[in-house]
MDTraj code that builds the backbone (N, CA, C; nanometers):
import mdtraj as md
import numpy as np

residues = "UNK UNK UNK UNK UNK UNK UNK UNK UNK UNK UNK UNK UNK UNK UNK UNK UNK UNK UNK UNK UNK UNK UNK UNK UNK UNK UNK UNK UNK UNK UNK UNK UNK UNK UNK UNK UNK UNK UNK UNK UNK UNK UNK UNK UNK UNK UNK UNK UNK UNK UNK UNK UNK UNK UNK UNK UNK UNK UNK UNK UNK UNK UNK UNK UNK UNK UNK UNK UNK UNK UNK UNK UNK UNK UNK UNK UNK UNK UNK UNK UNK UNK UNK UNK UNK UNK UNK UNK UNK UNK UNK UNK UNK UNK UNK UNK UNK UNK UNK UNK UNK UNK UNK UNK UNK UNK UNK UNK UNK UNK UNK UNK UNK UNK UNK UNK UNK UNK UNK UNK UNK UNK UNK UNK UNK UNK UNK UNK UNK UNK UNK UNK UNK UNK UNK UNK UNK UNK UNK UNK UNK UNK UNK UNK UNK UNK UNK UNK UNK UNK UNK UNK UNK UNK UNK UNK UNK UNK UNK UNK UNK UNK UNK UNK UNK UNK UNK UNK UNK UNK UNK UNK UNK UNK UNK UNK UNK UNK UNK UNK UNK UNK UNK UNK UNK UNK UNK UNK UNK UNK UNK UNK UNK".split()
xyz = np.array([
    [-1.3651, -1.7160, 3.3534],
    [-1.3251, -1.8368, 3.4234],
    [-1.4401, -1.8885, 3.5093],
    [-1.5452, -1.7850, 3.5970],
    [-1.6251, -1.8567, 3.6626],
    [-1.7253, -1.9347, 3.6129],
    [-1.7481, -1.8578, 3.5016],
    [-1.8827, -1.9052, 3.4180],
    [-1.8505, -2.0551, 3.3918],
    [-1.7108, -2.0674, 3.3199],
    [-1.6898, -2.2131, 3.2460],
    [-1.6683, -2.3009, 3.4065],
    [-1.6357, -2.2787, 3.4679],
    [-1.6264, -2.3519, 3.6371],
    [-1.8006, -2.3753, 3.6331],
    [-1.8759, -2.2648, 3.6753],
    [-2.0217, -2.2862, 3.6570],
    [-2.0908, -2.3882, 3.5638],
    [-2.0326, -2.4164, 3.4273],
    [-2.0598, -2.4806, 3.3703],
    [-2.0793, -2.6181, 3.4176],
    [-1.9107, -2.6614, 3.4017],
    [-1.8433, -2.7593, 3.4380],
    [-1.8973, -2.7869, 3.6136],
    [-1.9247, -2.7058, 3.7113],
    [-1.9674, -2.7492, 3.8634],
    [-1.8522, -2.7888, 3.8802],
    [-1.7387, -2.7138, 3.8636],
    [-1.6140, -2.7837, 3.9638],
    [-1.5811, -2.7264, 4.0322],
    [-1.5338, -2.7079, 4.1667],
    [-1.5825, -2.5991, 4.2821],
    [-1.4659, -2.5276, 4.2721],
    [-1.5148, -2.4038, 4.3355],
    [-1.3975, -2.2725, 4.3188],
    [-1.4018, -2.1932, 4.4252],
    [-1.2429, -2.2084, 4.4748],
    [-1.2256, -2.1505, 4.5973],
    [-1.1785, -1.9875, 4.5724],
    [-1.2254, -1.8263, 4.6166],
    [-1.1721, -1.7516, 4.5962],
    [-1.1652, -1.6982, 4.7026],
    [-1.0279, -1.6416, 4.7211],
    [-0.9616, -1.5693, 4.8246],
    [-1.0113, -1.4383, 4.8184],
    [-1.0660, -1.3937, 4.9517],
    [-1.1271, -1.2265, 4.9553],
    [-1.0423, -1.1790, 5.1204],
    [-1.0923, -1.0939, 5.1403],
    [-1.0706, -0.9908, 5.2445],
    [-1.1171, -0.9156, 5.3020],
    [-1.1013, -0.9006, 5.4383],
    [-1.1485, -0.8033, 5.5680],
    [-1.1907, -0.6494, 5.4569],
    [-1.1282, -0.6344, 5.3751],
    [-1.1032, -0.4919, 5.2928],
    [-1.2429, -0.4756, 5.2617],
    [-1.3252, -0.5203, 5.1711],
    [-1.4357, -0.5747, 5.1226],
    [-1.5012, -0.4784, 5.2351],
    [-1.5055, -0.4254, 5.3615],
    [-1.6105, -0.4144, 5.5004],
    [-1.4840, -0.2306, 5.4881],
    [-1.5299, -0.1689, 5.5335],
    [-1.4913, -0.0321, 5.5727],
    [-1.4401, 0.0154, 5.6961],
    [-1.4405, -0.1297, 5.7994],
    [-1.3408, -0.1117, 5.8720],
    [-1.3729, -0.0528, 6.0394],
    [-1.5361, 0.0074, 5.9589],
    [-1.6264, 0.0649, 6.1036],
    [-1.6700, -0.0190, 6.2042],
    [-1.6971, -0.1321, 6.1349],
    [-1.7989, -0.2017, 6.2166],
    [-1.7269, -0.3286, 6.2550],
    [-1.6951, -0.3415, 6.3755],
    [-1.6403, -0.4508, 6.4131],
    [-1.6660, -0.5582, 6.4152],
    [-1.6032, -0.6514, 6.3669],
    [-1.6213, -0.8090, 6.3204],
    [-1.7935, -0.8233, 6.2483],
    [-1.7280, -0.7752, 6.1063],
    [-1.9002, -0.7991, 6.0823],
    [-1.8662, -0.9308, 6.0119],
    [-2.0732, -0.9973, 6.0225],
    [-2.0676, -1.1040, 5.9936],
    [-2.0384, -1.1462, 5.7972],
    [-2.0606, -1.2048, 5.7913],
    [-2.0889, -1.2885, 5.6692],
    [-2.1220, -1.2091, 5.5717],
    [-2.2479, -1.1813, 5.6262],
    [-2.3342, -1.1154, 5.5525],
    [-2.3446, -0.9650, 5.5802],
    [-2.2574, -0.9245, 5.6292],
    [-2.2694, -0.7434, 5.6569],
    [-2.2531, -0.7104, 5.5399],
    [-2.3290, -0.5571, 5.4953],
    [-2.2817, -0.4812, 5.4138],
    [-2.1809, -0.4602, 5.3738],
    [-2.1040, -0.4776, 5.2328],
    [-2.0011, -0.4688, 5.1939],
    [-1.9505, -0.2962, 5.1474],
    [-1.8657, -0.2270, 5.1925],
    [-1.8555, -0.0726, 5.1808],
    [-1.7229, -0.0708, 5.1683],
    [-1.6185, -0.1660, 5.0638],
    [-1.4536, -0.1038, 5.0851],
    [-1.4333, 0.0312, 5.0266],
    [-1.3310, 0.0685, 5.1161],
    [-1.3087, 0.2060, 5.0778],
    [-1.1807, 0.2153, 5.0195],
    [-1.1119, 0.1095, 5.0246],
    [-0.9406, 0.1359, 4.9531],
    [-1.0117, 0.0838, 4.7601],
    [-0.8864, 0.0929, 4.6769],
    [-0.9217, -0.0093, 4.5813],
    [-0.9152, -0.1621, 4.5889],
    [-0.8019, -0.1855, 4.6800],
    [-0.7717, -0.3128, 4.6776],
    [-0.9344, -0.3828, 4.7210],
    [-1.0006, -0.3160, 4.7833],
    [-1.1028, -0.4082, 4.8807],
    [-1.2675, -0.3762, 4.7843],
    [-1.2361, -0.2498, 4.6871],
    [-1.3521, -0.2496, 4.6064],
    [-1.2885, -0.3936, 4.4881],
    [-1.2067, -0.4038, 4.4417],
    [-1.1377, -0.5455, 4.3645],
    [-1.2236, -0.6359, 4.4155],
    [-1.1961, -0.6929, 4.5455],
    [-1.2206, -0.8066, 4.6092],
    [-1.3803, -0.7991, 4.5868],
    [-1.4891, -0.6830, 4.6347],
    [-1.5983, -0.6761, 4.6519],
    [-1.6755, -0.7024, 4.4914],
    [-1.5852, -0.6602, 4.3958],
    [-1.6691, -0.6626, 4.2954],
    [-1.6125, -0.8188, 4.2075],
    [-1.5319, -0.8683, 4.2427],
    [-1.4886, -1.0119, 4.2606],
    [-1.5590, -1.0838, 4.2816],
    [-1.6327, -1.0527, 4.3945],
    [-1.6891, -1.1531, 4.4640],
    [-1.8639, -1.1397, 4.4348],
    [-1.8972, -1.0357, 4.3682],
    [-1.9914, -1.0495, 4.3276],
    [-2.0348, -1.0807, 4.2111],
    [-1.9534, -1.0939, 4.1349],
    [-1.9115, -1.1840, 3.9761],
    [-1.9286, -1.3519, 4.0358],
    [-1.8295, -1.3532, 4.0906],
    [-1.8527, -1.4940, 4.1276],
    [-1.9522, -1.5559, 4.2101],
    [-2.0242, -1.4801, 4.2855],
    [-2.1837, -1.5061, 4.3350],
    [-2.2742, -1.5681, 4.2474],
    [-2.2220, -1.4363, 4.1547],
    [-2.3600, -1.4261, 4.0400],
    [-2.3560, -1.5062, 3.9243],
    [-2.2117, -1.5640, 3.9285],
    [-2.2018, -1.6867, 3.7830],
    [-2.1574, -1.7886, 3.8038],
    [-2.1050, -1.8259, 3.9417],
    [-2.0293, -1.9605, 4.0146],
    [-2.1209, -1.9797, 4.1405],
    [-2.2291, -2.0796, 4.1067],
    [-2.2993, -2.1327, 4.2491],
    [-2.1928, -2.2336, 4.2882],
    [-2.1254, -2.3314, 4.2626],
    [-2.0350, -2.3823, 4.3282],
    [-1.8808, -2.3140, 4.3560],
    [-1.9072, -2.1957, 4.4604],
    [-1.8189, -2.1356, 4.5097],
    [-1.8136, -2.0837, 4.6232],
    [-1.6505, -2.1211, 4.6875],
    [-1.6214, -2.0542, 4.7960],
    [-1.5582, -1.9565, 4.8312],
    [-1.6464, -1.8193, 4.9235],
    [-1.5298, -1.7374, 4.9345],
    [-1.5480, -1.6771, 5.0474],
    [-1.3745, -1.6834, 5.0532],
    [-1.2925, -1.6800, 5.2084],
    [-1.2095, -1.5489, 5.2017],
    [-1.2924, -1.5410, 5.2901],
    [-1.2381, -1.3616, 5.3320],
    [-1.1074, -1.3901, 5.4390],
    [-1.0191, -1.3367, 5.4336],
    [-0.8837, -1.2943, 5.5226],
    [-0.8763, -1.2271, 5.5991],
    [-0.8092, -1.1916, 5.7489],
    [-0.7868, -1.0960, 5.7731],
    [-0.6213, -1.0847, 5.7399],
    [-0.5093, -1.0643, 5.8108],
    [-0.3197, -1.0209, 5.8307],
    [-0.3256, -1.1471, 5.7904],
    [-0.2834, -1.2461, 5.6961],
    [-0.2044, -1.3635, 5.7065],
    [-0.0565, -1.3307, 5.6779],
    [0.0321, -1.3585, 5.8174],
    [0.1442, -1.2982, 5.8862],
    [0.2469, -1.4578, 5.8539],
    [0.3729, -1.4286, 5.8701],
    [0.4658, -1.5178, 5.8968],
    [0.5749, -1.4230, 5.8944],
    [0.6977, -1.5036, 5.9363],
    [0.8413, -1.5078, 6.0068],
    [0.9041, -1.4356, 5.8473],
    [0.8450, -1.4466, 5.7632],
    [0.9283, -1.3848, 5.6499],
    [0.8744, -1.2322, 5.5909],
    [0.7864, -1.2151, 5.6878],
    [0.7412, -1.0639, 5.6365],
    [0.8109, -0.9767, 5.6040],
    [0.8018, -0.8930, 5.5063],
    [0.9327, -0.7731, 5.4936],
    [0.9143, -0.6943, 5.6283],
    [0.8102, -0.6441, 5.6596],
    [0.7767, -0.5596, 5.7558],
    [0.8598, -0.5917, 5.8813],
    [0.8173, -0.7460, 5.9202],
    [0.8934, -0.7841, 6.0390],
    [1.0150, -0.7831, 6.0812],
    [1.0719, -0.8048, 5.9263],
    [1.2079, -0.8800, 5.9150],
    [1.2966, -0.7038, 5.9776],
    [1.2550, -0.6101, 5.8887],
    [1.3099, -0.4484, 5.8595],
    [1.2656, -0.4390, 5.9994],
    [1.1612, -0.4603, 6.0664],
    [1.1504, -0.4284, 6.2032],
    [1.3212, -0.5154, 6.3019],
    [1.2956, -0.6406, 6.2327],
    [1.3971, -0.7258, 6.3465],
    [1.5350, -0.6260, 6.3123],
    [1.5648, -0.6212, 6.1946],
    [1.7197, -0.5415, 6.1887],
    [1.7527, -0.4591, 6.2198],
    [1.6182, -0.3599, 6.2583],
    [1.6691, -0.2386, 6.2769],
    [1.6733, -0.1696, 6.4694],
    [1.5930, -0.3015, 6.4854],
    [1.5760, -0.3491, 6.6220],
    [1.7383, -0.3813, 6.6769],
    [1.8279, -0.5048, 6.6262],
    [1.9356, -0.5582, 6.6036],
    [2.0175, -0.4607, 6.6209],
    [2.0155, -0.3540, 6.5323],
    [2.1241, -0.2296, 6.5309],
    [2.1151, -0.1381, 6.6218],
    [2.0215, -0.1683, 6.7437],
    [1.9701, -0.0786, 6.7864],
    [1.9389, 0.0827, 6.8100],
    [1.8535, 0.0663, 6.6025],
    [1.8396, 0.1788, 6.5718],
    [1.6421, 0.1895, 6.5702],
    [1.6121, 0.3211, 6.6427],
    [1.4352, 0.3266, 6.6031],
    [1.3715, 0.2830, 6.5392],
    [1.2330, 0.2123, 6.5309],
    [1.1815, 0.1834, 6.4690],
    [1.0470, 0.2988, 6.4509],
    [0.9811, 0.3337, 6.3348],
    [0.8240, 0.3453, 6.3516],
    [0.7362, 0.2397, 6.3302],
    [0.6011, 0.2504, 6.4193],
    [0.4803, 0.1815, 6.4115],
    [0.3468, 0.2505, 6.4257],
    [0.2526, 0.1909, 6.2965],
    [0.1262, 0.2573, 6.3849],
    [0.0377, 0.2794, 6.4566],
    [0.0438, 0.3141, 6.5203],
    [-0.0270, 0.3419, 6.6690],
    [-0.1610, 0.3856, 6.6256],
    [-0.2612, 0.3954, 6.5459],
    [-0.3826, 0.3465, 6.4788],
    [-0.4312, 0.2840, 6.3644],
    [-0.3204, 0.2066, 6.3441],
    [-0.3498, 0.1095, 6.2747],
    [-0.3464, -0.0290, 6.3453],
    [-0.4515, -0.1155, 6.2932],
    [-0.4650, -0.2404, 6.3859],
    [-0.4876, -0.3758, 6.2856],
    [-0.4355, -0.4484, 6.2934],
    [-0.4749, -0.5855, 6.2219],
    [-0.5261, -0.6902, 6.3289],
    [-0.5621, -0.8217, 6.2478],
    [-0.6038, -0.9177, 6.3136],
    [-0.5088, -1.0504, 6.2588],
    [-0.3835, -1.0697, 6.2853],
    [-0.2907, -1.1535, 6.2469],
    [-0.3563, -1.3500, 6.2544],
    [-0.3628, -1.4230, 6.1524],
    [-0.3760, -1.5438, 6.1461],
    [-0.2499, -1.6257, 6.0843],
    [-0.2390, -1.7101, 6.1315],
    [-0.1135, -1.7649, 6.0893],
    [-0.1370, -1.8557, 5.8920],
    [-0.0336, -1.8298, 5.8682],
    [-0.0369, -1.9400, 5.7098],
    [-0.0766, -2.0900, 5.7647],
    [-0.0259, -2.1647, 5.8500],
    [-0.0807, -2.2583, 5.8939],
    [-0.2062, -2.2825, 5.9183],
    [-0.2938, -2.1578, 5.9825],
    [-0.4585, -2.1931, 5.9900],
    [-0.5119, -2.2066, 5.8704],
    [-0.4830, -2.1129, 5.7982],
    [-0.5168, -2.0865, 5.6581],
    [-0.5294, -2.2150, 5.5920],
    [-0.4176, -2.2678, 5.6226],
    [-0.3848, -2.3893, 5.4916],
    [-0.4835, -2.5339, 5.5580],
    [-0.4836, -2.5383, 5.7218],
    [-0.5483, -2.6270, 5.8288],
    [-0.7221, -2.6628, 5.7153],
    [-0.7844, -2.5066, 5.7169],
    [-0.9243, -2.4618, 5.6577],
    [-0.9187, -2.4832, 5.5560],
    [-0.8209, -2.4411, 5.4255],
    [-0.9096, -2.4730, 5.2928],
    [-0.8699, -2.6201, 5.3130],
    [-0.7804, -2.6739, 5.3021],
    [-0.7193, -2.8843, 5.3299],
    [-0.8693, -2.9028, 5.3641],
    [-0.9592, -2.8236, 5.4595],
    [-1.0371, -2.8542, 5.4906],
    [-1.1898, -2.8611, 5.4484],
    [-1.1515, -2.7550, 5.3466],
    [-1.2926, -2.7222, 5.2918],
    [-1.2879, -2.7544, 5.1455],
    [-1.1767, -2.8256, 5.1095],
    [-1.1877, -2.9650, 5.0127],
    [-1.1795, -3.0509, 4.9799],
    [-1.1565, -3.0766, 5.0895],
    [-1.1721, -3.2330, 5.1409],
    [-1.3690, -3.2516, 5.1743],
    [-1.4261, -3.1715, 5.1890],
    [-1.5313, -3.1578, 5.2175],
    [-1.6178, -3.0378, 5.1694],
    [-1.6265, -3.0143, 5.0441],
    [-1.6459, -2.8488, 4.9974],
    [-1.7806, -2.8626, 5.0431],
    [-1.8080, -2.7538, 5.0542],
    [-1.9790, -2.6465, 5.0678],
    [-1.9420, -2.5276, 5.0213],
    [-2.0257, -2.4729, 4.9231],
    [-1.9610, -2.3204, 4.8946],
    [-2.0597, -2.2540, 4.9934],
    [-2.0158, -2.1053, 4.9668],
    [-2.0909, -2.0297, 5.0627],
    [-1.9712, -1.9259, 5.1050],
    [-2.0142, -1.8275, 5.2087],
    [-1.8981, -1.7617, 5.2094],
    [-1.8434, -1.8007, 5.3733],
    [-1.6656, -1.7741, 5.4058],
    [-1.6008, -1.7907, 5.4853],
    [-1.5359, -1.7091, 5.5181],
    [-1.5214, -1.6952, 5.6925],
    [-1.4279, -1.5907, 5.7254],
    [-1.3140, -1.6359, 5.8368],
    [-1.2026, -1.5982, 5.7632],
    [-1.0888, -1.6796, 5.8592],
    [-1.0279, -1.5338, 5.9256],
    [-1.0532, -1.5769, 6.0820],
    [-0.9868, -1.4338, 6.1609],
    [-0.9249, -1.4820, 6.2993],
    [-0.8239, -1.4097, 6.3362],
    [-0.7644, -1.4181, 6.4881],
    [-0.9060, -1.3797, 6.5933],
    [-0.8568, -1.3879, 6.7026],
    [-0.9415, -1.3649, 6.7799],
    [-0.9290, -1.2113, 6.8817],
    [-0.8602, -1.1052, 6.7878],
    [-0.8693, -0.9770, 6.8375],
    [-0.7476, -0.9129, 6.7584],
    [-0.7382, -0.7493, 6.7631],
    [-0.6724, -0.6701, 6.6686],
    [-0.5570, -0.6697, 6.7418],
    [-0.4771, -0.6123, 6.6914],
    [-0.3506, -0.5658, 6.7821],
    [-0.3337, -0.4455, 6.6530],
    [-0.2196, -0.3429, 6.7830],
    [-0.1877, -0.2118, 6.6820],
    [-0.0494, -0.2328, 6.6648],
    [0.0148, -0.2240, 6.5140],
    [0.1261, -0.2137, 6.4641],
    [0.2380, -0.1945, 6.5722],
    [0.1918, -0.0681, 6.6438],
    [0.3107, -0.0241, 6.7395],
    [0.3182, -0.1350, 6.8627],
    [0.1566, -0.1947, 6.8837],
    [0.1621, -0.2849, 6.9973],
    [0.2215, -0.4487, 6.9456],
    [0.2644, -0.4293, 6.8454],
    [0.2972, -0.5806, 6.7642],
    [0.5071, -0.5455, 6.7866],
    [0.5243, -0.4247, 6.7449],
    [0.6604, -0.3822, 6.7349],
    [0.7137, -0.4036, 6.8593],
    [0.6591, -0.3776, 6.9752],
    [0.6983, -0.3480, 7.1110],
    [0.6850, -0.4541, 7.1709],
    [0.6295, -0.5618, 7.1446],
    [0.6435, -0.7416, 7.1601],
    [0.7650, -0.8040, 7.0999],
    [0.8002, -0.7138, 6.9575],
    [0.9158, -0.8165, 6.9282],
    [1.0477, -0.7385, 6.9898],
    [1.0378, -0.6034, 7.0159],
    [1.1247, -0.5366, 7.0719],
    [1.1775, -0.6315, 7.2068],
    [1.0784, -0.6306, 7.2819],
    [1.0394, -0.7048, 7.4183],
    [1.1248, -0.8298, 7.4119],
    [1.0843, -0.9223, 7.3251],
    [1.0985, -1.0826, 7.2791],
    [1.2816, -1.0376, 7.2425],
    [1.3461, -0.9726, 7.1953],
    [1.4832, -0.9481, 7.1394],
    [1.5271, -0.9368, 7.2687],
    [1.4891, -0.8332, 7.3949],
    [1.5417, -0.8149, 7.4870],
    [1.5866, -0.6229, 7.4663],
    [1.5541, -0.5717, 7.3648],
    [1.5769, -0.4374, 7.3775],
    [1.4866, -0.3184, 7.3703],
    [1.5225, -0.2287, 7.4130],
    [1.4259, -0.1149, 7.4544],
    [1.3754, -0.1178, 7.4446],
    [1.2686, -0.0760, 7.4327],
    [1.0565, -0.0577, 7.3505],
    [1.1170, 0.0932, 7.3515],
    [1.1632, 0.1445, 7.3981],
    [1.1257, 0.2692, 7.3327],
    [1.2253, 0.3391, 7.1852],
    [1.2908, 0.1975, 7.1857],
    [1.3271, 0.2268, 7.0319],
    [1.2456, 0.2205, 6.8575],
    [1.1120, 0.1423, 6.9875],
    [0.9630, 0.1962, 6.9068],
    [0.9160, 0.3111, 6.9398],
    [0.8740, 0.3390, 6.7985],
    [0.8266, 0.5203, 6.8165],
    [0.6596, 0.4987, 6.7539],
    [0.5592, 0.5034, 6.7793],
    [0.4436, 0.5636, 6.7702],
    [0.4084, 0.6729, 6.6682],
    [0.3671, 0.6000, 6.5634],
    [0.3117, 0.7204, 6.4527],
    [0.1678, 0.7216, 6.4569],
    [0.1075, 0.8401, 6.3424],
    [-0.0591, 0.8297, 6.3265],
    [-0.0087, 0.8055, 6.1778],
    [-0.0929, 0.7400, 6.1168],
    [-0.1304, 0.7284, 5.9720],
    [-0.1341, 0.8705, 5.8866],
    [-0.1001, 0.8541, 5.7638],
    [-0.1086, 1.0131, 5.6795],
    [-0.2701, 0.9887, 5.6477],
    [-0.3309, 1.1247, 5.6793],
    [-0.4548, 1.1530, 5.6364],
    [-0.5402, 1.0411, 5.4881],
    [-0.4276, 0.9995, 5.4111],
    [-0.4558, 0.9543, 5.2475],
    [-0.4731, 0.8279, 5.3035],
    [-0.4175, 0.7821, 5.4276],
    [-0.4072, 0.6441, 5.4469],
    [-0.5575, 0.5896, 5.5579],
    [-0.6191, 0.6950, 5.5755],
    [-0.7133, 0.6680, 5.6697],
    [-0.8302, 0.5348, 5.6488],
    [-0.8325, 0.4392, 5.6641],
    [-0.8728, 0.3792, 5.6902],
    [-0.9223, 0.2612, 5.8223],
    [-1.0526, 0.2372, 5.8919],
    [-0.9768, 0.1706, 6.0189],
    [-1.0075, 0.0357, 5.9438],
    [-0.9251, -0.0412, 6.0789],
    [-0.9206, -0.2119, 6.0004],
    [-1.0251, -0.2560, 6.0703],
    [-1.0313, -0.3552, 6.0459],
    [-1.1895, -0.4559, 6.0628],
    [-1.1423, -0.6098, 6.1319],
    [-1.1575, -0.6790, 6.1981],
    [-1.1411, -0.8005, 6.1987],
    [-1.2972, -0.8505, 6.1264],
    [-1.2958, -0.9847, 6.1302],
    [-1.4085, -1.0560, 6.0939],
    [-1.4936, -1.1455, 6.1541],
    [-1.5928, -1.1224, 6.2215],
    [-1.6601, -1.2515, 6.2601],
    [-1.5953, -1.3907, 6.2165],
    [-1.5567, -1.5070, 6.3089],
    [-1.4962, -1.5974, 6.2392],
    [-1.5902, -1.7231, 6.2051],
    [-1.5771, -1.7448, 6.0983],
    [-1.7307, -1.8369, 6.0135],
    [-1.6116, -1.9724, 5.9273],
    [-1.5429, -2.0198, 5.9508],
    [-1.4348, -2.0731, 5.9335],
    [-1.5128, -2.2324, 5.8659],
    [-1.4514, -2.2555, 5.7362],
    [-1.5296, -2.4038, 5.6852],
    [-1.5536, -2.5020, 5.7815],
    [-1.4469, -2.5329, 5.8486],
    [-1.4512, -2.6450, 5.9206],
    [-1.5412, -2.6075, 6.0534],
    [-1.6339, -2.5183, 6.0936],
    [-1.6519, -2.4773, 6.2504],
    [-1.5949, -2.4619, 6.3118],
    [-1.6492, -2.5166, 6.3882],
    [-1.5493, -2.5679, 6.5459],
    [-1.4358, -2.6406, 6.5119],
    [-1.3948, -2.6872, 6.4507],
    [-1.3163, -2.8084, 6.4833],
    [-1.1625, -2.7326, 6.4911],
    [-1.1586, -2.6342, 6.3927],
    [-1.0161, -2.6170, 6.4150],
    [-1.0441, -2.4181, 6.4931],
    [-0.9949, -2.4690, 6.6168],
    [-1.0165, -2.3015, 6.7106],
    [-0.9694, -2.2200, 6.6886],
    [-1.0345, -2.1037, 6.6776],
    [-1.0160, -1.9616, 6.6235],
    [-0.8461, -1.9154, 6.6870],
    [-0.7521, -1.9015, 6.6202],
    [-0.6316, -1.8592, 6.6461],
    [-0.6439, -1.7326, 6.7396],
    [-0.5409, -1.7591, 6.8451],
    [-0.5054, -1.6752, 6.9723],
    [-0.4055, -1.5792, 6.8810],
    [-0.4247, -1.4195, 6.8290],
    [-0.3506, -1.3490, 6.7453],
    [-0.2329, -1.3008, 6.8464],
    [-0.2356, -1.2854, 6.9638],
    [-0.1053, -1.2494, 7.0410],
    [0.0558, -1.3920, 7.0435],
    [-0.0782, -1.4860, 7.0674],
    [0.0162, -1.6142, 7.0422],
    [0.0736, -1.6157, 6.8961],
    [0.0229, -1.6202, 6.8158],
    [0.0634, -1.6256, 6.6613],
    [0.2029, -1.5120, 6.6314],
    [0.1752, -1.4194, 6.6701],
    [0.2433, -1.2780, 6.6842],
    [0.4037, -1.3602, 6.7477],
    [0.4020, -1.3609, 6.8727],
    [0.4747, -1.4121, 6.9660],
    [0.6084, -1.5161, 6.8688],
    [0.5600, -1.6379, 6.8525],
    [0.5644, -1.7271, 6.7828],
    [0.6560, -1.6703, 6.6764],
    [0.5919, -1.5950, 6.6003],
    [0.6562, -1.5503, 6.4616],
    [0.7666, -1.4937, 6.5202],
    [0.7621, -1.3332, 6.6071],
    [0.8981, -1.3186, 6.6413],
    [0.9867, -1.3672, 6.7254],
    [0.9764, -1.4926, 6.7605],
    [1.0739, -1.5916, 6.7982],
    [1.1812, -1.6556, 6.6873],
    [1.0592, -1.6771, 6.5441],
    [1.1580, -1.7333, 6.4866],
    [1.2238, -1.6336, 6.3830],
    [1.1378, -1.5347, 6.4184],
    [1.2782, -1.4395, 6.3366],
    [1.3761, -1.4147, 6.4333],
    [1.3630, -1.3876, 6.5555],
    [1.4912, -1.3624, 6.6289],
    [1.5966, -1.4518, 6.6555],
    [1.5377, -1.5655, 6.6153],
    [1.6151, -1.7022, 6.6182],
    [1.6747, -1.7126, 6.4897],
    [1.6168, -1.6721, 6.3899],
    [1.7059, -1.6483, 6.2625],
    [1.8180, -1.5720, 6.2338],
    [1.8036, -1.4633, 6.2957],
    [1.9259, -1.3794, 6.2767],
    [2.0466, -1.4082, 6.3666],
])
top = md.Topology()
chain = top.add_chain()
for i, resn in enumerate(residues, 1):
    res = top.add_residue(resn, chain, resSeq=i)
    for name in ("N", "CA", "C"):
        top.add_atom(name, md.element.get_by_symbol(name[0]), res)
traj = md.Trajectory(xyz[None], top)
């Protein structure tokens, strides 16, 4: 597919990920060394170097959490919150939550005006699973300590990464506040149920 895009010069947007980076090095740029250690993020890495190497008119936009109100995760968090039965979270695991709305704000944006090259769409700091659970706990009005604090299984070790944010548009559209985004979302799940 890239090659005949290459051909043709009709620009091509591909979706990548924080995964692609190993998770050590905090918010690396653009251009940091690429080292994923899951499969999903060796996929993306060797993705993206196919399409380097045979699509000069291409863009690619690395991700970090793109989160919303319909997450399974959240939702199984809100119900079980509701019943007020325990939840687990992980307490070293950390994402960098951006909303579907920024997402969609940036590419609207970066074809309406393409430049390829590569892009990184990120919140503006991590939060840990358990510290995300204990906000919506909070936001419901019940316990936090019906959040419980796990460690990751050894198989799952990986740390997360946010990304330097290198976003098509620059400046223009500001790097998402990830506590606000967070917030937000479990409002409208709690407002849903």
């Amino acid at each position: 597919v890239s090659q005949s895009r290459y051909q043709q010069k009709i620009p091509y947007i591909f979706f990548s990920s924080d995964h692609v980076f190993n998770g050590l090095e905090k918010k690396p740029s653009i251009n940091a060394l690429k080292n994923p250690q899951s499969l999903y993020g060796k996929q993306k890495a060797k993705a993206e170097e196919l399409i380097k190497n045979n699509c000069k008119n291409a863009a690619i936009v690395r991700l970090t959490k793109v989160v919303h109100s319909k997450m399974r995760l959240f939702c199984e968090w809100n119900s079980k919150l509701s019943q007020n039965k325990s939840i687990e979270a992980y307490q070293d695991l950390t994402f960098c939550p951006i909303s579907l709305e920024y997402v969609a704000q940036n590419i609207i944006a970066l074809v309406e005006n393409f430049k390829a090259g590569t892009y990184h769409l990120a919140g503006d700091c991590e939060i840990s699973y358990q510290t995300a659970a204990e906000w919506l706990a909070s936001i419901k009005g019940v316990d936090s300590r019906l959040v419980k604090g796990v460690l990751r299984p050894k198989s799952e070790q990986r740390s997360s990464s946010s990304l330097e944010p290198h976003a098509p548009t620059g400046n223009k559209i500001p790097v998402p506040n990830s506590k606000e985004i967070l917030l937000k979302i479990f409002k409208e799940i709690c407002q849903r149920a």
